[in-house]
C-alpha positions in Angstrom: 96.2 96.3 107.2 93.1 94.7 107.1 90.9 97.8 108.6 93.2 99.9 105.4 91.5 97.8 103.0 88.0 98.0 104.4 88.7 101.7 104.5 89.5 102.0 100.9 86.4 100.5 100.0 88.0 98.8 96.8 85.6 96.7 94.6 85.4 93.0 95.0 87.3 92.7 91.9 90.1 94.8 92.9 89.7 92.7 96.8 90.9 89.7 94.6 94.3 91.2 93.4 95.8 92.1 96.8 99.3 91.9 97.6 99.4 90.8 101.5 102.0 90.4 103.9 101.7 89.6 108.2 105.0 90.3 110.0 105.5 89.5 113.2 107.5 90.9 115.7 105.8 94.0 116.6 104.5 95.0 113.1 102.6 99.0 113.2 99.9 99.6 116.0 96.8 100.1 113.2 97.6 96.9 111.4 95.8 93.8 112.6 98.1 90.6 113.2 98.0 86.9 112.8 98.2 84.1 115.6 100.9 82.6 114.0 102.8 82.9 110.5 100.0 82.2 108.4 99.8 85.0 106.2 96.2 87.2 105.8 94.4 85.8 103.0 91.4 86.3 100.7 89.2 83.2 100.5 88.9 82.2 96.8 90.9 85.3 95.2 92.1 84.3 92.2 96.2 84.1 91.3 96.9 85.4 94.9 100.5 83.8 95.5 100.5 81.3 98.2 102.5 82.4 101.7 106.1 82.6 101.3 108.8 83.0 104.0 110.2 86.6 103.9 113.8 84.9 102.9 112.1 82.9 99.6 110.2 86.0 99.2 113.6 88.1 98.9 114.7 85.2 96.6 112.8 85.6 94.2 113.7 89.1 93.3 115.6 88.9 90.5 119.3 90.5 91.0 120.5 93.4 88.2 122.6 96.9 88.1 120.5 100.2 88.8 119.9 102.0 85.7 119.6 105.2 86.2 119.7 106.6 82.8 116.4 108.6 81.3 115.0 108.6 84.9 112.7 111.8 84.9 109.9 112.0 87.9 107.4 113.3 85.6 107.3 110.0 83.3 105.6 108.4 86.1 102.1 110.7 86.1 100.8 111.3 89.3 98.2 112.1 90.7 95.2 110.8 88.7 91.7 111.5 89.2 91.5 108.0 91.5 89.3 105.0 92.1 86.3 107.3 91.7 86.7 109.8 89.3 82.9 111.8 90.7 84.5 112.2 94.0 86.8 115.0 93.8 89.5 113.8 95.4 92.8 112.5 93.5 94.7 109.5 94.1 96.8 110.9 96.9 93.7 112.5 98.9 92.0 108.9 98.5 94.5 107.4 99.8 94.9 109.8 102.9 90.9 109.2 102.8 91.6 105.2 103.3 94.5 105.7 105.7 92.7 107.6 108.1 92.8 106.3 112.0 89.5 109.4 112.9 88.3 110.3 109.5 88.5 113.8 108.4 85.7 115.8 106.8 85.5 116.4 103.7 84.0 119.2 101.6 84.3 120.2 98.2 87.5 120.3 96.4 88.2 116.9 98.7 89.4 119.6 101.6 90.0 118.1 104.4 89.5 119.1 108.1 90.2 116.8 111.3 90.7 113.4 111.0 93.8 111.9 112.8 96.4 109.5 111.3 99.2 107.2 112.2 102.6 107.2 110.5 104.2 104.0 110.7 107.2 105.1 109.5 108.0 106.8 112.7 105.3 106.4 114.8 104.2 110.2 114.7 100.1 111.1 115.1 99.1 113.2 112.9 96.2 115.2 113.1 95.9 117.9 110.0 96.3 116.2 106.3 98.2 119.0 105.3 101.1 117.4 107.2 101.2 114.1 105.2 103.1 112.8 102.7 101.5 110.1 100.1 104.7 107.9 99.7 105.6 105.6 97.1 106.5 102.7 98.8 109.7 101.7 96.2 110.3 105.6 95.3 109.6 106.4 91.6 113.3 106.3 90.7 113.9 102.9 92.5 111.3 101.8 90.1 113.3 103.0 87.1 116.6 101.9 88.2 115.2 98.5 88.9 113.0 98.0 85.3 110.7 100.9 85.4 113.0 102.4 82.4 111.7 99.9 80.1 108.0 100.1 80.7 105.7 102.2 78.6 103.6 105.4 79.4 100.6 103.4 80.8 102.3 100.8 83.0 104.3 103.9 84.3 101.0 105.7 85.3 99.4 102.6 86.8 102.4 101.8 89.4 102.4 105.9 90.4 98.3 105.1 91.1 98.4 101.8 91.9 95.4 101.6 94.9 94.8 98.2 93.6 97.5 97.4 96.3 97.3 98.8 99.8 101.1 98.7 99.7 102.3 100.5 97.0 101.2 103.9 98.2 100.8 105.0 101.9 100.5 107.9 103.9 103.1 109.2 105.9 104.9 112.1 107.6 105.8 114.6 105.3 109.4 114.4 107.2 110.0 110.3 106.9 109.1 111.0 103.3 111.3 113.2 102.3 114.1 111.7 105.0 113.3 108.7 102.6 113.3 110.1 99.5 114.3 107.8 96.2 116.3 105.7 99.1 116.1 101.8 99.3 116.6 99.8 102.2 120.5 99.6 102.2 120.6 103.3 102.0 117.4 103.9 104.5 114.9 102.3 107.1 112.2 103.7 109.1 113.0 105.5 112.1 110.2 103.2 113.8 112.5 99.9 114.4 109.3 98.0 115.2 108.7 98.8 111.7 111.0 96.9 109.6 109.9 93.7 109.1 106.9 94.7 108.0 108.8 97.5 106.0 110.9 95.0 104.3 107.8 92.7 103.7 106.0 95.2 101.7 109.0 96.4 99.7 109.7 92.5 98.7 105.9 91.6 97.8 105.7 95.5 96.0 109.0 94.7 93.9 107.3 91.2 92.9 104.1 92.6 92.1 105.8 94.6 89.6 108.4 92.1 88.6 111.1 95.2 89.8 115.3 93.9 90.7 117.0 94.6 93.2 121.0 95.3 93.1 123.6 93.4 95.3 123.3 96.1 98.3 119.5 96.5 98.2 119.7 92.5 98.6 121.8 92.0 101.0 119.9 95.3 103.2 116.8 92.8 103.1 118.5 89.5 104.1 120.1 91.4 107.2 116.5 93.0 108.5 114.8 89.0 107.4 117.1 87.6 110.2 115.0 89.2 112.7 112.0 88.4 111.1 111.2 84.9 110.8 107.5 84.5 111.6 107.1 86.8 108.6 105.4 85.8 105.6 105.0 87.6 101.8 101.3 87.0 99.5 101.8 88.4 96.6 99.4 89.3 93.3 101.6 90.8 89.9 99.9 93.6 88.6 98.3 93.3 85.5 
């Protein structure tokens, strides 16, 4: 996680408004993990949430009904020009860019050649871009069911770019995505078992950064996979 955010080369600004998680046991090869269950922090970042438990973390998503109703995948825009607009390279290719285990090269147009990366979501190297997905982590239609519906044009946009967050978007096999799809976790885990904690820890501190519900099932899906999880901890920062 830690070697991501270097990666993505985010402004010091944008450093101070990181949601982080650690999750211990076996969390994903390329992510860096603690001693113990203190979580990673930034020293002095302003508003970051203090370490929760993954079970108060859960908590404190507030519980409604899915609405569905309105839901249309093009109300969320995506992809927007990106952190640098003079780079050429979208949101999604950035965040391939960032995700990268060998970096790729990169000509114009933000084309890609070589490079290797690591999906967590089944453990699969992957060594041409073309073969990744860019994944919202909660799918755009979990976000509308869950209070996206009642958020203006802008707010919709900023979730679908958010790179302010290492979690909201990551890079992925094009087949766990779309095995995925708009699923949440009572419907669908990773393949990758050694993934889950830290799964379920970035879908709880993602759903609190943007103040999102979760229904009874979705709930109860991430009590069940925090019972096998408790050395894992949830920072948190609401987006703006």
């Amino acid at each position: 996680m830690i070697k991501n955010l270097l990666q993505r080369g985010l402004p010091a600004l944008a450093l101070a408004a990181l949601p982080l998680l650690t999750a211990t046991p076996a969390a994903h090869a390329t992510r860096a993990q603690p001693a113990g269950p203190a979580a990673f922090g930034i020293a002095g970042a302003s508003g970051v949430r203090a370490p929760l438990p993954l079970f108060e973390a859960i908590d404190r998503i507030p519980v409604a009904d899915e609405q569905r109703e309105g839901y249309k995948r093009d109300l969320y825009k995506h992809w927007n020009r990106g952190l640098n607009a003079t780079d050429g390279c979208d949101t999604r290719r950035e965040v391939i860019l960032a995700e990268a285990v060998e970096a790729p090269q990169v000509a114009a147009g933000c084309k890609m050649s070589g490079g290797s990366w690591l999906s967590p979501y089944d453990d699969v190297v992957v060594t041409d871009a073309a073969g990744l997905d860019v994944d919202h982590f909660v799918p755009l239609a979990e976000v509308h069911d869950s209070g996206g519906f009642a958020w203006d044009a802008a707010r919709r946009e900023a979730y679908a770019n958010d790179q302010a967050s290492p979690l909201t978007l990551i890079a992925v096999t094009a087949k766990s995505n779309r095995s995925k799809a708009d699923k949440d976790p009572a419907q669908w885990l990773p393949p990758a078992g050694g993934y889950h904690c830290e799964y379920v820890a970035q879908w709880t501190a993602t759903k609190l950064r943007w103040n999102l519900s979760a229904d009874d099932a979705e709930r109860h899906a991430l009590l069940g996979v925090a019972e096998d999880c408790t050395n894992t901890t949830v920072v948190y920062e609401p987006a703006p």
